[in-house]
C-alpha positions, -999 to +999 in steps of 0.1 A: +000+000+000+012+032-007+015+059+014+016+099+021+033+115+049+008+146+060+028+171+081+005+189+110-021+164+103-036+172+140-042+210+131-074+224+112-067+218+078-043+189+080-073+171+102-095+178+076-069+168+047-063+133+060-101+124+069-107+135+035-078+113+017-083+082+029-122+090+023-116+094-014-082+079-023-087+040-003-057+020-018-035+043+002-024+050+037-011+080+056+013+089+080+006+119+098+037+138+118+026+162+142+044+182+169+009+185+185+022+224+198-013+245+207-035+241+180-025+205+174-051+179+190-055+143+189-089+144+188-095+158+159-088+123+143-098+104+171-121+082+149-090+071+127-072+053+160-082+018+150-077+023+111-047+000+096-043+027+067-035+056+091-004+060+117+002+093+135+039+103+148+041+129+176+076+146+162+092+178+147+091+186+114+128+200+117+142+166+131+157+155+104+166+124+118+134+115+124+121+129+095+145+108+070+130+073+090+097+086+076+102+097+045+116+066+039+078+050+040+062+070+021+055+079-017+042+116-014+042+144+009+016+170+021+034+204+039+009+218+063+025+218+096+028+255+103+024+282+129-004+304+116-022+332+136-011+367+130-017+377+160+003+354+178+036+361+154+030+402+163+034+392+201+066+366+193+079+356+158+107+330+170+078+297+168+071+310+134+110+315+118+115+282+134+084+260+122+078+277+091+107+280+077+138+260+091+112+229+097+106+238+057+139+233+051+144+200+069+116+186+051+128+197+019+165+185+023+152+150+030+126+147+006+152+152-023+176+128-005+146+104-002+138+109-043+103+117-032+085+125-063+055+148-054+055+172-028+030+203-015+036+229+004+007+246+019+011+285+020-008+312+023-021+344+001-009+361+027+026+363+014+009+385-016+002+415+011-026+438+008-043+439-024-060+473-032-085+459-064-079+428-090-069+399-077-029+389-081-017+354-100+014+334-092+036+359-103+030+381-083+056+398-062+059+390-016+050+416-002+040+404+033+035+427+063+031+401+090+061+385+108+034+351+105+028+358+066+072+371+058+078+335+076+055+319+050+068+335+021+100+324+035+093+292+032+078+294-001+115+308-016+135+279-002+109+260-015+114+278-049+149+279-045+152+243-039+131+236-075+154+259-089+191+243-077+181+207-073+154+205-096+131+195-066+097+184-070+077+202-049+043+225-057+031+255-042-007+261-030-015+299-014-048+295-003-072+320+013-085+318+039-102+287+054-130+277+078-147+248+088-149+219+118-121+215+136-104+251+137-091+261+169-112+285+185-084+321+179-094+322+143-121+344+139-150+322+122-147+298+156-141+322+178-172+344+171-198+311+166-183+298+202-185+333+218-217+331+210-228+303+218-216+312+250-238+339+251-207+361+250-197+393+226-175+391+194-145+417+192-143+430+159-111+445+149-109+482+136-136+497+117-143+456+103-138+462+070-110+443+059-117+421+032-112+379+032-124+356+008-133+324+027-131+291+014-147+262+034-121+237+043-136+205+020-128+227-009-094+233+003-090+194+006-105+188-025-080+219-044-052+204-025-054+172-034-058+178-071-026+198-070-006+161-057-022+143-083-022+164-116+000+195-105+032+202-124+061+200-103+080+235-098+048+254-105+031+276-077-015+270-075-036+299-060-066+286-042-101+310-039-136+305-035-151+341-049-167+346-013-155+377-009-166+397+019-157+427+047-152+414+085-184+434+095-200+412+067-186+383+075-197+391+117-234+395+105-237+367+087-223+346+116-249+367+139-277+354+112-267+323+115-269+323+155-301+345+159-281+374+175-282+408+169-256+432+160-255+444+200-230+412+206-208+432+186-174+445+205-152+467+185-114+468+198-083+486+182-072+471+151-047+447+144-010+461+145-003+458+105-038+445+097-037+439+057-069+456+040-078+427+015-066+396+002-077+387-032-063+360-058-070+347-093-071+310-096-075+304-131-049+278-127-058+259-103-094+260-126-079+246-154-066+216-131-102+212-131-109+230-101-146+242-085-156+254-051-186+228-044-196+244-012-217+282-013-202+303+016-240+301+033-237+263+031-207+261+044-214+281+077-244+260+083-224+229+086-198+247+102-221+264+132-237+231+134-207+212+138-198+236+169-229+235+180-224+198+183-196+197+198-190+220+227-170+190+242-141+196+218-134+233+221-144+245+255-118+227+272-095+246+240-107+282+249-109+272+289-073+259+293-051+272+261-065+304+247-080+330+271-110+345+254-123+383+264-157+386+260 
């Protein structure tokens, strides 16, 4: 059988990736390597203990040592193991220069010692910056005003350079942003539907109109995966949705969702650095064959529901590891 190591396959997206891999692809298996810092959690694959085709490691990304006894079993790889909240890099960037980009780095060295022949890293549209109007391509210049997003597009040129000098076979994906079950409880969509669930008030940054698009994580599985199987190697993939929208937008929607009314909204200052809008053309990744299947309103039904369904998996998360001001 063979099989595809999945780094940070405990966080949000990685959780999601592997559930939905060995859903759709069932001749193969995956190993998933997780540090398990924070917003890495067991049980978001708790239902996956028992299955022969899955096997998780609880290891660094930038332990080679380790890393080279994995990559030895495997066939493919899948880069999402990141640090990834903005605000958290403002407060202290070392995690992020670390994870993002020397753990990028290990993988990358072993990988072409190991002859691995298909290889994605997971970035961010971040790395673009702010985009007054349009929507940017791959060829874009970085322009990234976080310490979170200059660590990503960090990664991204060893990744680039490594394609370059060795001829390495790995693919890009920048991807808006993403929401969905299993997203730990700081990132905005979560944060709001839990606050209010807990009958507590949402603190909207700034005047909350910064624009996102928002893509709903099934999509991003789906775009990823396509990008293993059929992307050319060296090339870089944007990844949208077209659900554009402002953060005071975005807040009532949630509020609609929940049957609350705009007094649960708290605005605070802004964000130190807070990009305007993040836009990209995917016409790329659409000629893969790529199309969002979920609407943005479908996708924050299932998504409300699933937190309304399971209070016993983040309010244990907000209690004991992120402190949440309401």
């Amino acid at each position: 059988m063979k099989r595809l190591l999945v780094t940070g396959g405990c966080g949000f997206i990685g959780s999601n990736f592997v559930r939905y891999f060995l859903k759709s692809r069932p001749d193969w298996g995956v190993l998933n390597l997780d540090k398990l810092s924070y917003s890495g959690n067991l049980a978001n694959l708790s239902d996956l203990k028992s299955s022969s085709r899955y096997e998780f490691v609880r290891g660094d990304i930038a332990d080679k040592k380790l890393v080279l006894k994995l990559m030895k079993k495997v066939s493919a790889v899948a880069h999402f193991a990141a640090e990834t909240h903005v605000d958290r890099s403002i407060e202290a960037a070392d995690d992020f220069l670390k994870t993002n980009i020397l753990g990028t780095a290990a993988l990358l060295e072993v990988s072409l010692a190991c002859g691995i022949k298909r290889f994605v890293h997971m970035s961010t549209d971040e790395v673009y910056g702010s985009i007054a109007k349009g929507h940017v391509d791959e060829t874009a210049p970085l322009l990234p005003n976080s310490p979170y997003s200059a660590s990503k597009a960090g990664a991204d040129l060893l990744v680039r350079s490594f394609q370059e000098t060795y001829g390495h076979p790995a693919m890009i994906m920048r991807c808006t942003n993403n929401f969905g079950p299993y997203q730990f409880p700081e990132k905005v969509i979560p944060l709001f539907v839990t606050n209010l669930l807990e009958g507590k008030t949402v603190p909207l940054y700034g005047n909350g109109k910064n624009r996102r698009d928002w893509i709903y994580v099934e999509d991003a599985c789906r775009g990823l995966l396509l990008v293993l199987e059929k992307g050319k190697a060296g090339e870089i993939y944007n990844m949208g949705a077209h659900h554009e929208m402002n953060n005071l937008e975005l807040t009532g929607s949630i509020l609609r969702a929940l049957k609350k009314d705009r007094k649960m909204i708290r605005y605070v200052p802004d964000r130190l650095g807070h990009d305007l809008r993040y836009a990209v053309n995917f016409n790329k990744l659409k000629r893969l064959g790529f199309r969002p299947a979920w609407s943005f309103s479908e996708g924050l039904a299932a998504t409300v529901k699933w937190y309304k369904e399971n209070p016993d998996w983040w309010k244990p998360l907000k209690r004991d590891q992120y402190t949440v001001k309401s």
